[in-house]
OpenMM code with the backbone's topology and positions (N, CA, C; nanometers):
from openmm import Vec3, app, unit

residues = "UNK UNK UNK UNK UNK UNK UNK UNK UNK UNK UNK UNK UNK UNK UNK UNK UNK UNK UNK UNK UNK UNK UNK UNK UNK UNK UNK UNK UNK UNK UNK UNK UNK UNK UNK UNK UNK UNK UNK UNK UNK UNK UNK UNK UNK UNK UNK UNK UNK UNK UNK UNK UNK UNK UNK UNK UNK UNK UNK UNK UNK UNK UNK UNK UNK UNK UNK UNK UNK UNK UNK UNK UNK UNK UNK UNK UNK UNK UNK UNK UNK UNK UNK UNK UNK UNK UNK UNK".split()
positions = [
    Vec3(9.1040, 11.3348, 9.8388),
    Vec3(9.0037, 11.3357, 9.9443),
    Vec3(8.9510, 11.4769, 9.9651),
    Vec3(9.0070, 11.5771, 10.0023),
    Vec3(9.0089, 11.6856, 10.0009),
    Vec3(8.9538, 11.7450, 9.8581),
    Vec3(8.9572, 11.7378, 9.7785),
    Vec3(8.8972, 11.7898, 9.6596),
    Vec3(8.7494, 11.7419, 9.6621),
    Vec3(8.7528, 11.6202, 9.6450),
    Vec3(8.6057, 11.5556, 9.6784),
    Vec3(8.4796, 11.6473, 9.7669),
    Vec3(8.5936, 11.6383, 9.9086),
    Vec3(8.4661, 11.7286, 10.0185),
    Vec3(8.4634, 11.8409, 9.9852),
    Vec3(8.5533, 11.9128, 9.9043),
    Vec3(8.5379, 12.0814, 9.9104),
    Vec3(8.4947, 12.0777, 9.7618),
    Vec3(8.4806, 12.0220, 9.6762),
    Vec3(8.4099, 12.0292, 9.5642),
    Vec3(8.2198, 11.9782, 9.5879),
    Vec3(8.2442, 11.8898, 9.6815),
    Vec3(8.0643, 11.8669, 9.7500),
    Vec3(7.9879, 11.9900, 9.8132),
    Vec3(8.0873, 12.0394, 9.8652),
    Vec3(8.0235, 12.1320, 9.9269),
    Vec3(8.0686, 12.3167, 9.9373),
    Vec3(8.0526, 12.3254, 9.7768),
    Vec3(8.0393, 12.4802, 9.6974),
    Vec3(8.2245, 12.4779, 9.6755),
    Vec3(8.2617, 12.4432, 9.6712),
    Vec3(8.4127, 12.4878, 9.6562),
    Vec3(8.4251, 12.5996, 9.5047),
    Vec3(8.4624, 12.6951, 9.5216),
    Vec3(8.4501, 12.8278, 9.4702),
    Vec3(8.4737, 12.7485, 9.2764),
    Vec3(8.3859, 12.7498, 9.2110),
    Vec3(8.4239, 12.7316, 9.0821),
    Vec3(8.5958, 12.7708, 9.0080),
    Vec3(8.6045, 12.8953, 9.0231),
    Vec3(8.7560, 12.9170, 8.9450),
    Vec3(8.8825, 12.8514, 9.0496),
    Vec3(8.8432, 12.7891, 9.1214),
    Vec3(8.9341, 12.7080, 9.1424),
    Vec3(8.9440, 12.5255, 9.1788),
    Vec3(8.8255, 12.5040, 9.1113),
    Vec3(8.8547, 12.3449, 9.0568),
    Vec3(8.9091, 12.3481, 8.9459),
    Vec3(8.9868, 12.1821, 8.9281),
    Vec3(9.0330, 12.1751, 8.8300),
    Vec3(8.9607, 12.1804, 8.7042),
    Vec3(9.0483, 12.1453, 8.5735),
    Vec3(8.9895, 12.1358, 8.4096),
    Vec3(8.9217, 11.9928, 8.4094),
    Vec3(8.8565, 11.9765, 8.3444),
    Vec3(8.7907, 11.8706, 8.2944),
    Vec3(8.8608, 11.7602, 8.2537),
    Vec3(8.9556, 11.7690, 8.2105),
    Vec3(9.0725, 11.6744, 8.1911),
    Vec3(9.1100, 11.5967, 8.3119),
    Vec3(9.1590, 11.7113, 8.3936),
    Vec3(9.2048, 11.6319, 8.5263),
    Vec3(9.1374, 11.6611, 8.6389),
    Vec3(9.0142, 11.6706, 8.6568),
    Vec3(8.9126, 11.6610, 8.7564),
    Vec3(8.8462, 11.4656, 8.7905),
    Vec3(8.9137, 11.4558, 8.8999),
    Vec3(8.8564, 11.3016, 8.8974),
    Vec3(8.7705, 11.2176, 8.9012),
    Vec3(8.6932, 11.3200, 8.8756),
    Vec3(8.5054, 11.2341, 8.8341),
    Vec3(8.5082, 11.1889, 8.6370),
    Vec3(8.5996, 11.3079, 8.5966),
    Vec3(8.5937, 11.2972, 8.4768),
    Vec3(8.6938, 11.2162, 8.4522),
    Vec3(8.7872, 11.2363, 8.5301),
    Vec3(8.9084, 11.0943, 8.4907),
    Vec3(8.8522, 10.9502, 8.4679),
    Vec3(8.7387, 10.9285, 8.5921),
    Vec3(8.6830, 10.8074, 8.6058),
    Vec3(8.5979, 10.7469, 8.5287),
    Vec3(8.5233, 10.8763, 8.4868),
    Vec3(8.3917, 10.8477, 8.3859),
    Vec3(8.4612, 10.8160, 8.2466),
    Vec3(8.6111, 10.8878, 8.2191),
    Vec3(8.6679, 10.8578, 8.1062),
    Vec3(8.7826, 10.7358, 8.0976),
    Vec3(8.8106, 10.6798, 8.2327),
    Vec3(8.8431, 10.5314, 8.2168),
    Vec3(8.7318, 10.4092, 8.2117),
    Vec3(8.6344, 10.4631, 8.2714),
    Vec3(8.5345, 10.3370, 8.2451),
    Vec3(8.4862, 10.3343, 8.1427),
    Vec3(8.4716, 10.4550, 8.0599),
    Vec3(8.4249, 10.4370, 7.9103),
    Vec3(8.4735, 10.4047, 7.7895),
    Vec3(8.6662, 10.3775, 7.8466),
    Vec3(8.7739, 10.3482, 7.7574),
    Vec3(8.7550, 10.1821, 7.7959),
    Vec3(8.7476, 10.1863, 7.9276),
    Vec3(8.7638, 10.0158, 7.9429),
    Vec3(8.5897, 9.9144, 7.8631),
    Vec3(8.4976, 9.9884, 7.9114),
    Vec3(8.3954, 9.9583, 7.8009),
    Vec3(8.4676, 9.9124, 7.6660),
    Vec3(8.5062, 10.0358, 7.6036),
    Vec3(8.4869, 10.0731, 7.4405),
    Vec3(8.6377, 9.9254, 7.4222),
    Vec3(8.7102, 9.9026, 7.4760),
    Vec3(8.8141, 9.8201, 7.5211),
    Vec3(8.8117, 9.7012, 7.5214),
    Vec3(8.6393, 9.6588, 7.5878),
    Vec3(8.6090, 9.5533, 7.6023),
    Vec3(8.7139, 9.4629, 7.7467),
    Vec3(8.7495, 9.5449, 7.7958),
    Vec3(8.8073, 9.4897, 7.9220),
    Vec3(8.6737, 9.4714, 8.0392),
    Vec3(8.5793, 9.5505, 8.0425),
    Vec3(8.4640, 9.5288, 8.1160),
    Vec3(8.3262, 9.5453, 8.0523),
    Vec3(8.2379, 9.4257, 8.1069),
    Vec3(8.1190, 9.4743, 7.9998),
    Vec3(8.0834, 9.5692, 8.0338),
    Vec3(7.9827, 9.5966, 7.8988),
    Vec3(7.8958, 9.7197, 7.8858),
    Vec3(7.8205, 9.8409, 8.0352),
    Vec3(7.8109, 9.9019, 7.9965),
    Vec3(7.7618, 9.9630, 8.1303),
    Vec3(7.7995, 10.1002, 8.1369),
    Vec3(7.6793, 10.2020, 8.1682),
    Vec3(7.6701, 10.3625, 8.1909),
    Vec3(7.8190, 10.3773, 8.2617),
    Vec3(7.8871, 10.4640, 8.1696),
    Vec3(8.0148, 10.5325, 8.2358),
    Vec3(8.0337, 10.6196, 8.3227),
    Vec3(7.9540, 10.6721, 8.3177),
    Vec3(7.8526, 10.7925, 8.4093),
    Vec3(7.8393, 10.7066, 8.5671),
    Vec3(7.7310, 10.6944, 8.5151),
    Vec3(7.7084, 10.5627, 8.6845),
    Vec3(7.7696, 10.4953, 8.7188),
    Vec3(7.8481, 10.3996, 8.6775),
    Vec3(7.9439, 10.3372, 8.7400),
    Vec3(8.0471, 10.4185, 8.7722),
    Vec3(8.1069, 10.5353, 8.7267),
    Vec3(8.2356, 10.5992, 8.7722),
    Vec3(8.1830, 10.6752, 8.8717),
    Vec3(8.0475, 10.7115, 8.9073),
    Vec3(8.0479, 10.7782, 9.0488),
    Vec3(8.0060, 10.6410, 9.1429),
    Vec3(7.9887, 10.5239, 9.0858),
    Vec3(7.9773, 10.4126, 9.1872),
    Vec3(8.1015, 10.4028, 9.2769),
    Vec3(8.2102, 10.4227, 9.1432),
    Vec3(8.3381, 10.3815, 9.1822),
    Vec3(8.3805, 10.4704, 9.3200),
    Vec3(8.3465, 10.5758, 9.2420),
    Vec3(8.4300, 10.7061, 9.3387),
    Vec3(8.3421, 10.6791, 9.4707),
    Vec3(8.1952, 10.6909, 9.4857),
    Vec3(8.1325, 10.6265, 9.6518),
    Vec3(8.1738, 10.5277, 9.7315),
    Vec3(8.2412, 10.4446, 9.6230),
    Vec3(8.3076, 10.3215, 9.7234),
    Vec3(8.4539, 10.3616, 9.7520),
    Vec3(8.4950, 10.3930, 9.6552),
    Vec3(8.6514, 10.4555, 9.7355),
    Vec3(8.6342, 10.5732, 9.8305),
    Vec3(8.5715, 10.6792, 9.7776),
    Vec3(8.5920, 10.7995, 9.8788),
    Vec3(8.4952, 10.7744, 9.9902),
    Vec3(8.3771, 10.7349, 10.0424),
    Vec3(8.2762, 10.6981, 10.1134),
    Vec3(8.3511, 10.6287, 10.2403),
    Vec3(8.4546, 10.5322, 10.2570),
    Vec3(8.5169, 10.4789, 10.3579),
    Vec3(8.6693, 10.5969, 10.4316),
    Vec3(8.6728, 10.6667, 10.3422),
    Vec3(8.7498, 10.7770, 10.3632),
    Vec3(8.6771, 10.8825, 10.4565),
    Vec3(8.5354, 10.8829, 10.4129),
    Vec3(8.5056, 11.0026, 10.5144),
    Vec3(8.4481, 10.9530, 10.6117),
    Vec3(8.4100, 10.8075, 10.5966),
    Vec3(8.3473, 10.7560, 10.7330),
    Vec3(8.4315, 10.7384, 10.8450),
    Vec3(8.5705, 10.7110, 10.7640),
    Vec3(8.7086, 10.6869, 10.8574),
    Vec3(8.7466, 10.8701, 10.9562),
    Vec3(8.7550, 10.9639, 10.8558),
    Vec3(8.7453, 11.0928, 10.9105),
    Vec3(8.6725, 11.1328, 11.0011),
    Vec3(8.5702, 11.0858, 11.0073),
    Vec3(8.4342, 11.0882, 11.1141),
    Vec3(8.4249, 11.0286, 11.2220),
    Vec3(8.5536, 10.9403, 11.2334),
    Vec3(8.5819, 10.7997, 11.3225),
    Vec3(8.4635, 10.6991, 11.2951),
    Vec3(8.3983, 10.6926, 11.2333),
    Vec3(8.2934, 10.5932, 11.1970),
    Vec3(8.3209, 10.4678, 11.1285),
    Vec3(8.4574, 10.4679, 11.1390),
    Vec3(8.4609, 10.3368, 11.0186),
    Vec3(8.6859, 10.3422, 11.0785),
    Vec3(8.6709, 10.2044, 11.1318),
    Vec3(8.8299, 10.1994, 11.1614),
    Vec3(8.8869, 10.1091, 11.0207),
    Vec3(9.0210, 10.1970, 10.9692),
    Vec3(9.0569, 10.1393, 10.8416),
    Vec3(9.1789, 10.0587, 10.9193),
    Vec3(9.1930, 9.9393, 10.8349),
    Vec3(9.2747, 9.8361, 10.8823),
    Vec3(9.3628, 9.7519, 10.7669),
    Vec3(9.4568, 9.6711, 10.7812),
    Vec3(9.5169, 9.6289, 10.6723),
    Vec3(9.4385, 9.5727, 10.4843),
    Vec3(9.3399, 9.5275, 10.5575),
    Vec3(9.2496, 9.4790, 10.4860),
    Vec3(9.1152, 9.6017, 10.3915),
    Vec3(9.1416, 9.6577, 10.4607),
    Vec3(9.0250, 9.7855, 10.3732),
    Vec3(9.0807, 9.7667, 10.2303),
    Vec3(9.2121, 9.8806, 10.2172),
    Vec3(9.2356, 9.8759, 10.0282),
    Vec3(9.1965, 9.7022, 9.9390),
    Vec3(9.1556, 9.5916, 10.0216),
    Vec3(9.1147, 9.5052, 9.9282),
    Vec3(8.9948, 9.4628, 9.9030),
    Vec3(8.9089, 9.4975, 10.0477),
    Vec3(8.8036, 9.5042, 10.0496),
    Vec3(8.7693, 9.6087, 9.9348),
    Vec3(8.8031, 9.7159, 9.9446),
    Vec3(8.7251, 9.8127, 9.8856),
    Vec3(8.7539, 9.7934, 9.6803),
    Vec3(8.8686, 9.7617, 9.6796),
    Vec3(8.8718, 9.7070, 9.5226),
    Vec3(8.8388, 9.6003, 9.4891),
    Vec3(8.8115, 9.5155, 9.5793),
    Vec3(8.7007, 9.3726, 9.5483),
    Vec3(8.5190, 9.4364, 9.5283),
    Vec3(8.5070, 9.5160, 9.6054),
    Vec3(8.4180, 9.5720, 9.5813),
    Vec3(8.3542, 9.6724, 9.4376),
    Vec3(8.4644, 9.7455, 9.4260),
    Vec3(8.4725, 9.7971, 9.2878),
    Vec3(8.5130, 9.6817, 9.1514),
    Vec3(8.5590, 9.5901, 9.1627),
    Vec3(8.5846, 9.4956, 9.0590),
    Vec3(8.4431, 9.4423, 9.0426),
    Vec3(8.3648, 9.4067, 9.1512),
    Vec3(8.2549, 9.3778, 9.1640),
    Vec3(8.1062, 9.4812, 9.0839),
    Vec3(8.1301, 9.5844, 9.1300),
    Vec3(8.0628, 9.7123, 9.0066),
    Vec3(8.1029, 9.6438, 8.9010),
    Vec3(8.1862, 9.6550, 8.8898),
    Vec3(8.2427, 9.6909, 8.7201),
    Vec3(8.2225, 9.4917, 8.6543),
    Vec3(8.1593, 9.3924, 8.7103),
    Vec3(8.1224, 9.3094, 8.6465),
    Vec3(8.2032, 9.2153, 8.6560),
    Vec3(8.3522, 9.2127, 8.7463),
    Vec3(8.4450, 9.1705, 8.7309),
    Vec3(8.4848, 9.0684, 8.8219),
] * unit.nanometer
topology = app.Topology()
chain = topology.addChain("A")
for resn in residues:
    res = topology.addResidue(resn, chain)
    for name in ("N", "CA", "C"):
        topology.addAtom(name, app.Element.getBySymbol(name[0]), res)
């Protein structure tokens, strides 16, 4: 969560992570394995992995903001939602 907001907003370059384990790139490089996999159809790895990440991190900061009360039911909502991106 914290990486997210301080990487949105200028977080000093020499201290984000490598490309490897930076989690935009984690994401963009599981959706393009699950593509190439054929576990989900076709579809920009790119765009869908920052779809992904808006729907997970997006209820996180609305919750931070008090704008959004998280409740037992959120974590399924929100991966029904992402299964839903991803075609599923």
């Amino acid at each position: 969560f914290a990486f997210i907001l301080l990487t949105q907003h200028g977080f000093p370059e020499d201290k984000l992570l490598s490309r490897e384990t930076e989690p935009m790139a984690m994401a963009e490089r599981f959706v393009g394995q699950a593509v190439g996999a054929g576990d989900i159809p076709p579809c920009d790895a790119d765009l869908h992995a920052g779809l992904l990440m808006g729907a997970i991190m997006q209820p996180l900061v609305l919750h931070r903001y008090k704008k959004l009360a998280l409740n037992a039911d959120t974590p399924a909502l929100v991966t029904a939602s992402c299964l839903r991106m991803l075609g599923l």
